[in-house]
C-alpha positions in Angstrom: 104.2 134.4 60.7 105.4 130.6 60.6 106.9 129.7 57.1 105.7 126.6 55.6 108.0 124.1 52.7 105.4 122.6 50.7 107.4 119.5 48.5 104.8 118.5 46.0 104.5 117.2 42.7 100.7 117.5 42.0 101.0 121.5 41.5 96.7 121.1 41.7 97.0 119.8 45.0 99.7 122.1 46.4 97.9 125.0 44.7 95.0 124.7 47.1 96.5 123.6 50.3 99.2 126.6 50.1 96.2 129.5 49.2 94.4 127.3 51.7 97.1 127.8 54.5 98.4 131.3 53.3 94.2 132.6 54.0 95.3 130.9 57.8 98.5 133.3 58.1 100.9 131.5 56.8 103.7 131.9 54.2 103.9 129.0 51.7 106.6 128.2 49.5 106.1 125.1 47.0 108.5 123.2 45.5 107.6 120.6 43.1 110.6 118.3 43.8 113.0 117.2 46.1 115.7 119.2 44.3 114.3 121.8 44.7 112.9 121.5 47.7 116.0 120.8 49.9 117.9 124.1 47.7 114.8 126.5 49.3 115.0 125.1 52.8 118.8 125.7 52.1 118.3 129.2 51.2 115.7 130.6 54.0 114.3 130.3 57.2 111.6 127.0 57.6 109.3 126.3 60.3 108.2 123.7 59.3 108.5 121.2 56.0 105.1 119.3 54.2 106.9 116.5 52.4 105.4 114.2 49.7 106.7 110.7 50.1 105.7 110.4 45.7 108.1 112.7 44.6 109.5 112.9 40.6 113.0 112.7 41.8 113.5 110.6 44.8 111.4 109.0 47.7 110.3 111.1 50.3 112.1 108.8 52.9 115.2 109.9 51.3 114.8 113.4 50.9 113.8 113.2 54.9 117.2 111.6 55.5 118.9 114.5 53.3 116.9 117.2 55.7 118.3 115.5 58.5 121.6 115.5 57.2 121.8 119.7 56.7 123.2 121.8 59.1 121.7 122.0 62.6 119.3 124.8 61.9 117.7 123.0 59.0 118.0 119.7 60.6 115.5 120.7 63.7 113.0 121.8 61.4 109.6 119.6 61.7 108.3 117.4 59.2 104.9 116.1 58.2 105.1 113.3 55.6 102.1 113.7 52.8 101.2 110.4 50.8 98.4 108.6 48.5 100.4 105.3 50.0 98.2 103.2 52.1 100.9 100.9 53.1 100.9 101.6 57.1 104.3 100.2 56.8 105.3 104.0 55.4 103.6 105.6 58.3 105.4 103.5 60.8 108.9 104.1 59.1 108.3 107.8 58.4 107.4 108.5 62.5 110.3 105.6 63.5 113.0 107.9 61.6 112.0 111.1 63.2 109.1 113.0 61.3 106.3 114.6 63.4 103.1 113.3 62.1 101.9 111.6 59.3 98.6 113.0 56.7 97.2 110.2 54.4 95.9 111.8 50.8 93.0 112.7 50.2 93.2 115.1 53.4 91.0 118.0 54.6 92.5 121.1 54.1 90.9 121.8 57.7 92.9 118.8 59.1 96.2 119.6 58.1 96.1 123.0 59.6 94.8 121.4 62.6 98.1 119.4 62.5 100.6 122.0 62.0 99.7 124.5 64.6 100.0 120.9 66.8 103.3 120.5 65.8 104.3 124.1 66.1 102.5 124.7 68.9 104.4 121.8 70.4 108.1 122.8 68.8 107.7 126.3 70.5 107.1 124.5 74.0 110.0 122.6 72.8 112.6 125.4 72.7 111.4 127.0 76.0 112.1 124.1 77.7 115.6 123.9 75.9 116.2 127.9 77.2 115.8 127.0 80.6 118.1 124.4 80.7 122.0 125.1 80.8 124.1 122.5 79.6 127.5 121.5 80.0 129.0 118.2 79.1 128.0 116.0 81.8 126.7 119.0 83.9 122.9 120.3 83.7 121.6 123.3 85.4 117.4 123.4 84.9 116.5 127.3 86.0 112.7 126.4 85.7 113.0 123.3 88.2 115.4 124.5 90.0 117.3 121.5 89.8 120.8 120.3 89.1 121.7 117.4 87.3 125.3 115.6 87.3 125.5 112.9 85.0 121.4 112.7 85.1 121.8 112.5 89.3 119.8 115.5 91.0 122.5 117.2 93.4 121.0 119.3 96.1 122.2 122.5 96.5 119.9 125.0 98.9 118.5 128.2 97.4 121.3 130.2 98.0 123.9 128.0 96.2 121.4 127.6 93.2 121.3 130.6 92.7 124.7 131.3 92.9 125.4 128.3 90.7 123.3 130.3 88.5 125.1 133.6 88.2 128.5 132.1 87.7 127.1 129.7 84.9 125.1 132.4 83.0 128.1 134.2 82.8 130.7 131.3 82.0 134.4 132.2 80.6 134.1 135.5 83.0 135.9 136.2 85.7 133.4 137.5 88.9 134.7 139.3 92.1 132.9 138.0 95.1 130.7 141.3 94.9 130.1 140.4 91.2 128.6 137.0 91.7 126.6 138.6 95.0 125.4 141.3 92.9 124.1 138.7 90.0 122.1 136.3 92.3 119.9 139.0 94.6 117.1 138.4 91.8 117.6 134.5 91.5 117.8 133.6 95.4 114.4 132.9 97.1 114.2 134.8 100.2 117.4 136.7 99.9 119.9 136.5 103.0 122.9 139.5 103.0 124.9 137.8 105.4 125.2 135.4 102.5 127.7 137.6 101.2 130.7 137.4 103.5 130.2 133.4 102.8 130.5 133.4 99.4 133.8 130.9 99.3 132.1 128.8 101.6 129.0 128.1 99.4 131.2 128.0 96.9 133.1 125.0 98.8 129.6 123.2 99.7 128.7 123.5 95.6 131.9 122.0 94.3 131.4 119.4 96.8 128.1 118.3 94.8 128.8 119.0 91.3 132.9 118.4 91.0 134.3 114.9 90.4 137.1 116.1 92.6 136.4 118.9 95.3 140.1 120.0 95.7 141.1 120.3 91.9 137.5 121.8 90.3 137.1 122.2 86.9 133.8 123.5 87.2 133.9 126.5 89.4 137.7 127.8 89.8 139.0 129.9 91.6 141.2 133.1 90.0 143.7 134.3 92.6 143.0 137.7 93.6 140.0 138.3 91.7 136.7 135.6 92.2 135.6 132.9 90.4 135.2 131.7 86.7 132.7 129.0 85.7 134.7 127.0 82.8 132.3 126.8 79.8 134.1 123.9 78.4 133.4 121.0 80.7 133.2 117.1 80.5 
């Protein structure tokens, strides 16, 4: 169940648009100012914020700003901006500063659920998109595409060396033994070869030639004497 920060002064207006959205299966919590409306997003998890740009205690543009300007959990959450304004002026600075979407007063109750599942619907695509990316520094490994990225260039690496890429970067800051990183990458290579095994260094030579700045001193993929590999997680 997605929980919903309703900032709104009229308590009328917020009364029937929370029981409204609460009948749709969501939680509501109301705030009737921006004071306290930043202290509850502060206090528990929020999927998503409904702010009044009219508040009592500050302008909505503001409180936006201060939403922004919370930790990184809080900061991601979505916003949709409510207002009687219709200045298209406040539309056009409220999407240019980063809020979602935009719902002019008076609003059907019916519209406004139509536009959260939107932007929820479209936050959770979102995040799946972030999971199957790795990133690190200048270094991007994109398990859904199959691609890696140096610096936003596509390197080409066969299957085999993707895969292996993979293993080693799922697994950063360990050590693997060569059996390790062959064991890891028998589910991620495409048409599995075993002979790939007794070539692990030299796939591992033909990746650092197409993700390291410098081949011969890698800071990527490095080798620990007498035991494997380690894929550094701290990278530039």
């Amino acid at each position: 169940m997605a929980h919903l920060l309703m900032i709104e002064d009229d308590a009328r207006l917020a009364g029937m648009v929370a029981g409204y959205l609460r009948d749709a299966g969501f939680e509501v919590t109301h705030a009737e100012d921006a004071a306290s409306g930043v202290a509850a997003l502060k206090r528990g998890s929020i999927d998503l914020v409904l702010l009044d740009l009219m508040l009592p205690d500050a302008d909505g543009l503001d409180v936006f700003r201060r939403i922004r300007g919370l930790s990184s959990a809080n900061a991601a959450v979505p916003v949709i901006m409510l207002t009687a304004k219709g200045d298209p002026t406040d539309r056009v600075v409220g999407l240019e500063i980063g809020a979602e979407d935009y719902v002019s007063k008076p609003f059907e109750p019916r519209e406004l659920l139509a536009r959260i599942r939107v932007v929820l619907r479209r936050g959770a695509q979102t995040t799946k998109a972030d999971q199957d990316i790795l990133n690190f520094g200048r270094l991007e490994i994109d398990r859904a595409a199959r691609l890696v990225r140096l610096d936003g260039e596509d390197k080409l690496l066969t299957s085999h060396q993707f895969a292996l890429l993979l293993g080693l970067a799922e697994r950063a800051g360990r050590v693997l033994t060569r059996e390790q990183i062959m064991e890891s990458i028998k589910g991620e290579a495409q048409n599995y070869d075993p002979a790939l095994d007794r070539s692990v260094d030299v796939h591992i030579g033909r990746i650092r030639a197409a993700i390291e700045d410098d081949p011969k001193q890698p800071r990527r993929i490095i080798t620990v004497r007498g035991a494997g590999y380690v894929f550094a997680k701290a990278q530039t």
